[in-house]
Residue frames as a rotation matrix with the C-alpha (Angstrom) as fourth column:
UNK 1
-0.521 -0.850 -0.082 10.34
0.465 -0.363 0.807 50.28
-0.716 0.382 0.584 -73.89
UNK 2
0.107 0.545 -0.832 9.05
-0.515 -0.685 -0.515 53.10
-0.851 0.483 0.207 -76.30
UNK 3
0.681 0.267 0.682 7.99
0.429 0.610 -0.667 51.91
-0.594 0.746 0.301 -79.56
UNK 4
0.888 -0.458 0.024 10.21
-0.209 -0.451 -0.868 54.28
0.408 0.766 -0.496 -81.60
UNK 5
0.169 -0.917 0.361 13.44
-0.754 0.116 0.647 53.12
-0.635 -0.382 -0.672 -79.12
UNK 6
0.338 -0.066 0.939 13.19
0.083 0.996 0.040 49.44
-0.938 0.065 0.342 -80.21
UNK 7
-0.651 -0.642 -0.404 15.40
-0.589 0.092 0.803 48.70
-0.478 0.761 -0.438 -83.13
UNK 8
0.500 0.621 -0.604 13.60
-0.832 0.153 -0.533 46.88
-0.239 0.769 0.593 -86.81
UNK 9
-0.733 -0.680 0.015 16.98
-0.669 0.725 0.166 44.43
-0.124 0.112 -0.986 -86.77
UNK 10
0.484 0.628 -0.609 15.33
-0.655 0.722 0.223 41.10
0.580 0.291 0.761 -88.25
UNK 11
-0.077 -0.097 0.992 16.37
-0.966 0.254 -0.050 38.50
-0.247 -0.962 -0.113 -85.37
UNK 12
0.124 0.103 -0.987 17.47
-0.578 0.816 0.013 34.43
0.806 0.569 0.161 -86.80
UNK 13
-0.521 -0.823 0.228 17.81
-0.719 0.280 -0.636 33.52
0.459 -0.495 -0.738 -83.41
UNK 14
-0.727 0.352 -0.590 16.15
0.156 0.921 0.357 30.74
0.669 0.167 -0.725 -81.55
UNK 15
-0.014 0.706 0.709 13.07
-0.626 -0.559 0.544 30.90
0.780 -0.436 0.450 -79.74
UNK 16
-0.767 -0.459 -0.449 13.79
-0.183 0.827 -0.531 29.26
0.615 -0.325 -0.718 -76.53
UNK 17
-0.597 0.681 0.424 10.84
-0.739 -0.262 -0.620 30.40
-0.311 -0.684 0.660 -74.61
UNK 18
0.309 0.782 -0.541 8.53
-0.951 0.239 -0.197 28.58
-0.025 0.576 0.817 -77.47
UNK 19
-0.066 -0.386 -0.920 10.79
-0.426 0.845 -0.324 25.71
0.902 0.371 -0.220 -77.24
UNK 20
-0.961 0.012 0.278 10.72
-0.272 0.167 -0.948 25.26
-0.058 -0.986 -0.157 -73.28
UNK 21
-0.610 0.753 -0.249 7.49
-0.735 -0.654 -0.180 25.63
-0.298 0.073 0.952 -73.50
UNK 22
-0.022 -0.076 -0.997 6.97
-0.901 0.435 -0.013 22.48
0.434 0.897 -0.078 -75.72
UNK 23
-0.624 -0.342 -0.703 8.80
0.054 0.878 -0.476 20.14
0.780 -0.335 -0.529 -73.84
UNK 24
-0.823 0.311 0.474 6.85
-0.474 0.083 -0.877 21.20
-0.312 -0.947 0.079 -70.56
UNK 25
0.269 0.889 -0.371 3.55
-0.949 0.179 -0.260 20.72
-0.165 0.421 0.892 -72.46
UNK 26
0.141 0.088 -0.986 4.77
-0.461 0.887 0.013 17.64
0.876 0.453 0.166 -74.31
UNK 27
-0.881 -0.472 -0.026 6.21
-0.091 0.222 -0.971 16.36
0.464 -0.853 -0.238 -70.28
UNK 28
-0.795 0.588 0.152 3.15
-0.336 -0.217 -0.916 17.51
-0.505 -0.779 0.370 -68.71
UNK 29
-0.562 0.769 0.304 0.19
0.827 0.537 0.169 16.12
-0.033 0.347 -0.937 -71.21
UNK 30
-0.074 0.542 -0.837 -1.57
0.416 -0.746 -0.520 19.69
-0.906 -0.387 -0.170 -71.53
UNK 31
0.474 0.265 0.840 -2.88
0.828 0.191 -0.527 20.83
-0.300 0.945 -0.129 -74.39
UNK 32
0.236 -0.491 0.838 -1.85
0.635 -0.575 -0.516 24.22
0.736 0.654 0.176 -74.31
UNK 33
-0.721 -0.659 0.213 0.24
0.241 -0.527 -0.815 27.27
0.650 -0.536 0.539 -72.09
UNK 34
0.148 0.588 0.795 -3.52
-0.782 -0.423 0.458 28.43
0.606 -0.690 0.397 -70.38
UNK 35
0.809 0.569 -0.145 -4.38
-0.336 0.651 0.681 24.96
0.482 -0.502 0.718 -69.21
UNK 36
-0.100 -0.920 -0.379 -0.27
0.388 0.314 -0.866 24.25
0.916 -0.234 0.326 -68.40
UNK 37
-0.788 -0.410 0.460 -0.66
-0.008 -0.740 -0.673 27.79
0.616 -0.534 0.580 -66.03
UNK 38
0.240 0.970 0.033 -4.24
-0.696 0.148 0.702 26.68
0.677 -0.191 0.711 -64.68
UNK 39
0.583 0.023 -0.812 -2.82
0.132 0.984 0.123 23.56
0.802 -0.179 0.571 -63.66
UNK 40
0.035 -0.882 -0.469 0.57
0.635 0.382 -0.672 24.71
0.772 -0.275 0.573 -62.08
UNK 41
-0.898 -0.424 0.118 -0.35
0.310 -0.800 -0.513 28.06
0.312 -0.424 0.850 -60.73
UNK 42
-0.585 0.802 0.116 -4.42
-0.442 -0.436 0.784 28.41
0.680 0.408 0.610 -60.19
UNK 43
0.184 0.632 -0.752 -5.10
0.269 0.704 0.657 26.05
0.945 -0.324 -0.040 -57.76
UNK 44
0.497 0.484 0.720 -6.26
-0.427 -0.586 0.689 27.64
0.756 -0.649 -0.085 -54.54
UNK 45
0.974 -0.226 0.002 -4.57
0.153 0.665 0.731 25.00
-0.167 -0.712 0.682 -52.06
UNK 46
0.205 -0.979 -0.014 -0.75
0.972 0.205 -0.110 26.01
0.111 0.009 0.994 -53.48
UNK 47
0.940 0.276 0.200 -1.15
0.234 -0.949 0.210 29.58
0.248 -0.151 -0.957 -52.42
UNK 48
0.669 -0.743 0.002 1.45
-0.257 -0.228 0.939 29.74
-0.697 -0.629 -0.344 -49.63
UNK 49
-0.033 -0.998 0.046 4.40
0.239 0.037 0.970 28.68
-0.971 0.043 0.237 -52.14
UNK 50
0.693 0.629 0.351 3.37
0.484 -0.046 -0.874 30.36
-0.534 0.776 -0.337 -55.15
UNK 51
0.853 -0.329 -0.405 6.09
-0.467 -0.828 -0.310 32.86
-0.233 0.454 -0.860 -55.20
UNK 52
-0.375 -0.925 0.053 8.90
-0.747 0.336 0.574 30.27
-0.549 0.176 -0.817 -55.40
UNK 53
0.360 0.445 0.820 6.65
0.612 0.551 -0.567 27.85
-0.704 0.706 -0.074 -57.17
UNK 54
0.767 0.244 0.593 7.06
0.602 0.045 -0.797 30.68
-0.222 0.969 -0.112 -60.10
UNK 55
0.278 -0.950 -0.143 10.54
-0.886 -0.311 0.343 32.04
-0.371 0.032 -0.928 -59.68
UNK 56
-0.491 -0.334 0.805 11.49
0.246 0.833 0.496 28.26
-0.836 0.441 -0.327 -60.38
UNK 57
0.317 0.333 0.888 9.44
0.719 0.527 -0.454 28.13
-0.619 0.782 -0.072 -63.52
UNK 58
0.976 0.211 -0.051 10.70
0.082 -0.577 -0.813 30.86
-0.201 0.789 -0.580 -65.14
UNK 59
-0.005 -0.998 -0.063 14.20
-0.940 -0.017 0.342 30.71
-0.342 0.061 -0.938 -64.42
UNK 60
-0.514 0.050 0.856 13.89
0.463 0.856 0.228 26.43
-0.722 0.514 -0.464 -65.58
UNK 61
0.646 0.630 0.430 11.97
0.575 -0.032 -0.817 28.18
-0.501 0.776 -0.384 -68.83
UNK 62
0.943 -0.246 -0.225 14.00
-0.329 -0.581 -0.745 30.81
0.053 0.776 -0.628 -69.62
UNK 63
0.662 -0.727 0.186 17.43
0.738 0.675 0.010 28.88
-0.133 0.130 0.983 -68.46
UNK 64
-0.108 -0.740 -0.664 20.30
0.631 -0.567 0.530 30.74
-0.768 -0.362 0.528 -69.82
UNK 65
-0.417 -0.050 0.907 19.03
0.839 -0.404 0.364 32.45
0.348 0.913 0.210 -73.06
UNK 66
-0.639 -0.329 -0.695 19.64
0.566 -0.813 -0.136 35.39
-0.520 -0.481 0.706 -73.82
UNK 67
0.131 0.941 0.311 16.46
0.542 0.195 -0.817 35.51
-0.830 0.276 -0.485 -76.05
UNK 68
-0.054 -0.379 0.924 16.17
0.998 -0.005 0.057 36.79
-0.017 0.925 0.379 -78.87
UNK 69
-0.712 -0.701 0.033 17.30
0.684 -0.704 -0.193 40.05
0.158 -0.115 0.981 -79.97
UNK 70
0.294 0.619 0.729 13.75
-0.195 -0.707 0.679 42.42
0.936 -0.342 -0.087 -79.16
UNK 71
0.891 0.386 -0.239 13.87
0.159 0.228 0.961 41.14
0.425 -0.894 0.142 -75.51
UNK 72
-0.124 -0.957 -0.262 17.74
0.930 -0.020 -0.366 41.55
0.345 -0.290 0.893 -75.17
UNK 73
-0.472 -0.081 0.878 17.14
0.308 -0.948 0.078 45.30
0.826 0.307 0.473 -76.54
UNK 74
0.352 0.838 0.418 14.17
-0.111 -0.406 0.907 45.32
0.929 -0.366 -0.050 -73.84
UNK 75
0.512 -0.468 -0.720 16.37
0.848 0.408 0.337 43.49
0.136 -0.784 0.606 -70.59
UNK 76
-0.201 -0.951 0.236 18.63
0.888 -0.279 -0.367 45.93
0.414 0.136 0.900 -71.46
UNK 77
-0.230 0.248 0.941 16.46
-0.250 -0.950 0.189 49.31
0.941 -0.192 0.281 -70.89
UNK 78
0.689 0.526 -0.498 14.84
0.317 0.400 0.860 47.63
0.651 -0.751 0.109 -68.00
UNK 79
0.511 -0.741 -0.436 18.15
0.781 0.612 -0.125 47.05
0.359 -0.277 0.891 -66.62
UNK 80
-0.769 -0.596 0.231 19.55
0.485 -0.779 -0.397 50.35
0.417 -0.193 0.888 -66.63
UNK 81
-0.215 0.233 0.948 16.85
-0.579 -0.813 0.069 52.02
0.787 -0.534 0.309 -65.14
UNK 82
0.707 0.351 -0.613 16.40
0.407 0.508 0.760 49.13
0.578 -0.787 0.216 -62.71
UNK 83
-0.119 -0.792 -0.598 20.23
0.975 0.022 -0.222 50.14
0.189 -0.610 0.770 -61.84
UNK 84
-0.567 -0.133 0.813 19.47
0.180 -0.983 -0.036 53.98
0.804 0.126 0.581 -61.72
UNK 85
0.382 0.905 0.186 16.88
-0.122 -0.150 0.981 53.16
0.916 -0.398 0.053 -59.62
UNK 86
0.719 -0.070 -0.692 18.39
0.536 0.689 0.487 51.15
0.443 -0.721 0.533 -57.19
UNK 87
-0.279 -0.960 0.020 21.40
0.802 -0.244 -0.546 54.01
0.529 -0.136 0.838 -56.73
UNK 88
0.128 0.672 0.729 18.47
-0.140 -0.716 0.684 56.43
0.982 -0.190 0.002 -55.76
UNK 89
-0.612 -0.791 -0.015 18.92
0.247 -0.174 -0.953 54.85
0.751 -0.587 0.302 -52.52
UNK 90
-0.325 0.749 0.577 15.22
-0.852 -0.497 0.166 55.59
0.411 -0.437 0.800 -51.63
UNK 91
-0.039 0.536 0.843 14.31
-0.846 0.431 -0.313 51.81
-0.531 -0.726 0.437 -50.22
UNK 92
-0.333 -0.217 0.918 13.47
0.310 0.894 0.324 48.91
-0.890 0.392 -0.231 -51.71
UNK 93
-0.596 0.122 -0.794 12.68
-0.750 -0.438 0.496 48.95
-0.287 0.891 0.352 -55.67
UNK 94
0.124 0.808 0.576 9.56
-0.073 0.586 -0.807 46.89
-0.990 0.058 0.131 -57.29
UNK 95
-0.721 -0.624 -0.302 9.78
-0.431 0.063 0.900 45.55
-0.542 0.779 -0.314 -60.72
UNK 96
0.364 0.903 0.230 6.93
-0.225 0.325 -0.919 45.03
-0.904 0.283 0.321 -62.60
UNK 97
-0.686 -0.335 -0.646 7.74
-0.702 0.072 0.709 42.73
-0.191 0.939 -0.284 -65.49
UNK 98
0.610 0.777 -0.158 6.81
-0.738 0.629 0.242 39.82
0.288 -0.031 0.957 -66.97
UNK 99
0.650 -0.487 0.583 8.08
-0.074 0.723 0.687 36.09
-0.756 -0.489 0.434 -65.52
UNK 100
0.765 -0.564 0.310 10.10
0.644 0.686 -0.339 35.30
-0.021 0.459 0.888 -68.45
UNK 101
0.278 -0.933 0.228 12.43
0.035 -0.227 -0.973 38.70
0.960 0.279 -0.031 -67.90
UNK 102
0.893 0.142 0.426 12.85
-0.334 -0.425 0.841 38.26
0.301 -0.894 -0.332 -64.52
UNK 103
0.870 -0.492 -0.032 15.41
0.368 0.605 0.706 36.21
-0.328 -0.626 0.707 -64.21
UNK 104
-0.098 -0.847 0.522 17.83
0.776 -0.393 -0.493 38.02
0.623 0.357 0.696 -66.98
UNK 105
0.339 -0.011 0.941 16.65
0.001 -1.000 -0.012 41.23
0.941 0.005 -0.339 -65.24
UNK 106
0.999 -0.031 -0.025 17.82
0.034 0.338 0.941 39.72
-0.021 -0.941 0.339 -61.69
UNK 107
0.309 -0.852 0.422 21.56
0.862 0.438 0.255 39.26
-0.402 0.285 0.870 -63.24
UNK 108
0.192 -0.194 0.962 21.45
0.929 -0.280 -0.242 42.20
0.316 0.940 0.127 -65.37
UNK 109
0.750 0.115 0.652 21.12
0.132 -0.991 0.023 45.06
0.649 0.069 -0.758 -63.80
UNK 110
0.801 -0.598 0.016 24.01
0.164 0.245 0.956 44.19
-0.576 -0.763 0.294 -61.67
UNK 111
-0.124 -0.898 0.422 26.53
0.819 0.147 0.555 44.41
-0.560 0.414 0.717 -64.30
UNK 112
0.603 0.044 0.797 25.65
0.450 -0.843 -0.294 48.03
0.659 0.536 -0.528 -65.43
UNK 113
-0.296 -0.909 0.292 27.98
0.265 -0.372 -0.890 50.67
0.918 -0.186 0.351 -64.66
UNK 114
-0.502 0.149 -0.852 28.14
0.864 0.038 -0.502 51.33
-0.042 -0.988 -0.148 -60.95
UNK 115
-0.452 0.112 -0.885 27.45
0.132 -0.973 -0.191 55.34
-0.882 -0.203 0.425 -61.93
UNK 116
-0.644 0.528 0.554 24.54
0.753 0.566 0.336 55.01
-0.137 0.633 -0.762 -63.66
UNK 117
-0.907 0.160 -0.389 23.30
-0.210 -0.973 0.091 58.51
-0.364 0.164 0.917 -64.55
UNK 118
0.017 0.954 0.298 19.17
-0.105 0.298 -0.949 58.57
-0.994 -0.015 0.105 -65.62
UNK 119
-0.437 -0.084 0.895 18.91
0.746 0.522 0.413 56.54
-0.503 0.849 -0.165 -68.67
UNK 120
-0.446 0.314 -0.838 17.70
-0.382 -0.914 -0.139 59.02
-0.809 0.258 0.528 -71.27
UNK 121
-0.017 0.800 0.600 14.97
0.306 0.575 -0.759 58.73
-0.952 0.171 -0.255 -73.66
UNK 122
-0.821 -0.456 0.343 15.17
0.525 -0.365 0.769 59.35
-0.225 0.812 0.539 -77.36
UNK 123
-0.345 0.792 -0.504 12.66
-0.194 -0.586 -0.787 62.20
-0.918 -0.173 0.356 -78.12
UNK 124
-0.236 0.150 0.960 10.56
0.971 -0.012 0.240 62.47
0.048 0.989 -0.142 -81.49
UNK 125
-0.613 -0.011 0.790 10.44
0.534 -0.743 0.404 65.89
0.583 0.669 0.461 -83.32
UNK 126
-0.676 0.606 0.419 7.25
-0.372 -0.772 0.515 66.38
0.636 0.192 0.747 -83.00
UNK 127
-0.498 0.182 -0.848 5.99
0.483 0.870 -0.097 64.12
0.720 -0.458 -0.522 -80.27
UNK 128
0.183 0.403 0.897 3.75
-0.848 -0.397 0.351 64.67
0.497 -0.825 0.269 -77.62
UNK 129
-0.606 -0.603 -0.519 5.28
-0.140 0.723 -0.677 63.03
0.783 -0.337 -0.522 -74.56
UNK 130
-0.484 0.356 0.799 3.94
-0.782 -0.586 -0.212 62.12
0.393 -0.728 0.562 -70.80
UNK 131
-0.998 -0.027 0.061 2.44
-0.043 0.961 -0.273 59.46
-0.051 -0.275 -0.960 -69.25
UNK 132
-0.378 0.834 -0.402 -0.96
-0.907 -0.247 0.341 58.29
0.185 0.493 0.850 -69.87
UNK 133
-0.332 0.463 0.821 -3.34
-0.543 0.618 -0.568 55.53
-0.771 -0.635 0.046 -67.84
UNK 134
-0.788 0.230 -0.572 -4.66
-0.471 0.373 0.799 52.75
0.397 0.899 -0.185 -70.17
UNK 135
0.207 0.921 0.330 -8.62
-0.978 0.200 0.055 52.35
-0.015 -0.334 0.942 -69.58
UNK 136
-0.956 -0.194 0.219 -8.48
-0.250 0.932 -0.263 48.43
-0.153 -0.306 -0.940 -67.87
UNK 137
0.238 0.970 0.053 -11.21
-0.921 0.242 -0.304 45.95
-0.308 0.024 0.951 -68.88
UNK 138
0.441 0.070 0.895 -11.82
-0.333 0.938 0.091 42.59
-0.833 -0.338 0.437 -69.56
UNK 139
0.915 0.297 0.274 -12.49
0.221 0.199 -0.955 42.84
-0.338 0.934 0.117 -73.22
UNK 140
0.397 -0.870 -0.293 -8.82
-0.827 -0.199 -0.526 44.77
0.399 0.451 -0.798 -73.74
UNK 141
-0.192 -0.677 0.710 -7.51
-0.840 0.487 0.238 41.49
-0.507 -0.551 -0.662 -71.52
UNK 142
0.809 0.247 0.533 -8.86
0.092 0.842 -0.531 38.76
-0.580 0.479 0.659 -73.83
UNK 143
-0.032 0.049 0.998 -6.73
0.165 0.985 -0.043 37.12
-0.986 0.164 -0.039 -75.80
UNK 144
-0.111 0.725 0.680 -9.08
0.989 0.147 0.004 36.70
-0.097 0.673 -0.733 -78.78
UNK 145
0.800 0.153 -0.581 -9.11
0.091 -0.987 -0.135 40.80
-0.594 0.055 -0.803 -78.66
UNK 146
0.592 -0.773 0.228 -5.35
0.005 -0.279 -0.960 40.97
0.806 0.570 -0.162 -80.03
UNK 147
0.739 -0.430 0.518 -3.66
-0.672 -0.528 0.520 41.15
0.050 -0.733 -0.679 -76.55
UNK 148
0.386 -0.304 -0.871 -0.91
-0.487 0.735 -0.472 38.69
0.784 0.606 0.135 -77.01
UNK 149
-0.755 -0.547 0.363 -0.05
-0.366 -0.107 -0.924 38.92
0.544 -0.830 -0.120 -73.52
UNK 150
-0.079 0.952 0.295 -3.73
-0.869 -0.211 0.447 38.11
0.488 -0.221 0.844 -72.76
UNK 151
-0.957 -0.125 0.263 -5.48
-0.159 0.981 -0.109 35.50
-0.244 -0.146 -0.959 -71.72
UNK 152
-0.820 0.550 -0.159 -8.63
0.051 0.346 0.937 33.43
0.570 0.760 -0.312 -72.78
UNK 153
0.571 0.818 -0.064 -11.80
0.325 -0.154 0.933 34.24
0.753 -0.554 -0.354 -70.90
UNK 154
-0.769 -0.454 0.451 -10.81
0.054 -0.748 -0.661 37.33
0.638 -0.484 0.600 -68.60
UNK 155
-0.370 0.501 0.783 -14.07
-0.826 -0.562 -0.030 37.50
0.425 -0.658 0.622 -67.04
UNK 156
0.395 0.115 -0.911 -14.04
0.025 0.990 0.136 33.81
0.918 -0.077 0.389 -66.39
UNK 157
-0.232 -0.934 -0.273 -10.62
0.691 0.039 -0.722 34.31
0.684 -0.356 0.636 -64.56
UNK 158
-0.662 0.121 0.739 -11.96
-0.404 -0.889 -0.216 37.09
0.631 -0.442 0.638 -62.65
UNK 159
0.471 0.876 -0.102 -14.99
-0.607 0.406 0.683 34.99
0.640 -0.259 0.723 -61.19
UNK 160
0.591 -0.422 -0.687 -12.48
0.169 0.898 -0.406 32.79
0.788 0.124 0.602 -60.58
UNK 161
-0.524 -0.794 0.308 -10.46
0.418 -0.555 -0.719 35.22
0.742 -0.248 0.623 -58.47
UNK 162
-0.590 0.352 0.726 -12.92
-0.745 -0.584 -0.322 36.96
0.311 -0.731 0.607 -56.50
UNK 163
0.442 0.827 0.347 -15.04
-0.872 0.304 0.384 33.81
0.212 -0.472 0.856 -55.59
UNK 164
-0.289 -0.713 0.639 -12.38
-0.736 0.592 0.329 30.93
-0.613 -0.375 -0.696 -55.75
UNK 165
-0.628 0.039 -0.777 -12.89
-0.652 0.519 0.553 27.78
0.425 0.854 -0.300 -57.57
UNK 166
-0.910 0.397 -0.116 -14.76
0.377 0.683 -0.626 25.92
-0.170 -0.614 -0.771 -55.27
UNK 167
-0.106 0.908 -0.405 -17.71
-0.090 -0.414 -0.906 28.36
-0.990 -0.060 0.125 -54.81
UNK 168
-0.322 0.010 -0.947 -17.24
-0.939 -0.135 0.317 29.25
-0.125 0.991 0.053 -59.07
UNK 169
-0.898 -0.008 -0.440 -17.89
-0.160 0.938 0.309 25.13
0.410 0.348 -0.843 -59.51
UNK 170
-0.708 0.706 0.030 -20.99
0.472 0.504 -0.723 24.90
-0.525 -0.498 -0.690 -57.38
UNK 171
0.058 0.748 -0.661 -22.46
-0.242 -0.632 -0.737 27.45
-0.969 0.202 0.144 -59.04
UNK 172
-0.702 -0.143 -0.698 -21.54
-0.697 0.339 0.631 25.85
0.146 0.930 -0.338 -62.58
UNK 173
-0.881 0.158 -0.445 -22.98
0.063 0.973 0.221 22.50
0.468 0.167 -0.868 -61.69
UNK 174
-0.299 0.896 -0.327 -26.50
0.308 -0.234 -0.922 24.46
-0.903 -0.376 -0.206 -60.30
UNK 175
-0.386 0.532 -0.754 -27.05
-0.866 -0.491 0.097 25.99
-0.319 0.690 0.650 -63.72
């Protein structure tokens, strides 16, 4: 959602994500969300049920809330162009989000108006508009950069990924 769409409204609702979250940690003995998502979702042997492994966890995290009132605002754009999309009529439709809107956005975009015209953007004045690639690297995926979305060691995780965890451990315990 464009930064200049998103409403400044101050927001007293609860954070359920941050609260789910908690209990799993406090349930599961983990110190924190990396080592939670290491544990549940990283291990090389639970491949084959991975995708319903994390549909369940986010829909048991996010439950029914309706979060709080940025992420509504955001479910909401999603939503309508998920439904604009889907009237296109051109095949299936891909959704790139993150896990915690999937499930509202699974519900939601159903209950827009059946004749869903293309959602329209609010322009600025003087704006230059247009789409525009963002240069991918580890360093912008850390974490510890500012990415809040990040994660800790990116170029760990990446080793990790292209060599598996097995091989990535022998070679740990040779240095």
């Amino acid at each position: 959602m464009p930064c200049w769409a998103q409403s400044e409204e101050e927001d007293d609702s609860p954070d359920t994500q941050d609260e789910s979250q908690t209990l799993l940690l406090r349930a599961t003995r983990m110190d924190n969300s990396d080592t939670l998502w290491d544990h549940l979702f990283e291990d090389e042997s639970q491949q084959t049920a991975l995708p319903s492994t994390l549909a369940h966890y986010f829909a048991q995290l996010r439950g029914d809330s309706p979060g709080d009132a940025l992420n509504r605002q955001r479910e909401a754009f999603m939503a309508r162009w998920i439904t604009w999309a889907m009237q296109q009529n051109n095949g299936d439709v891909l959704v790139v989000c993150g896990g915690w809107h999937a499930p509202a956005l699974a519900k939601m975009w159903r209950k827009c108006p059946q004749e869903m015209n293309k959602p329209e953007l609010s322009s600025l004045a003087d704006g230059v508009t247009g789409c525009y690639l963002t240069p991918y690297s580890e360093k912008r995926l850390d974490v510890l950069a500012g990415y809040l979305s990040g994660m800790p060691a990116p170029v760990w995780q990446n080793w990790c990924w292209q060599c598996g965890l097995t091989k990535i451990s022998r070679q740990v315990n040779n240095c």
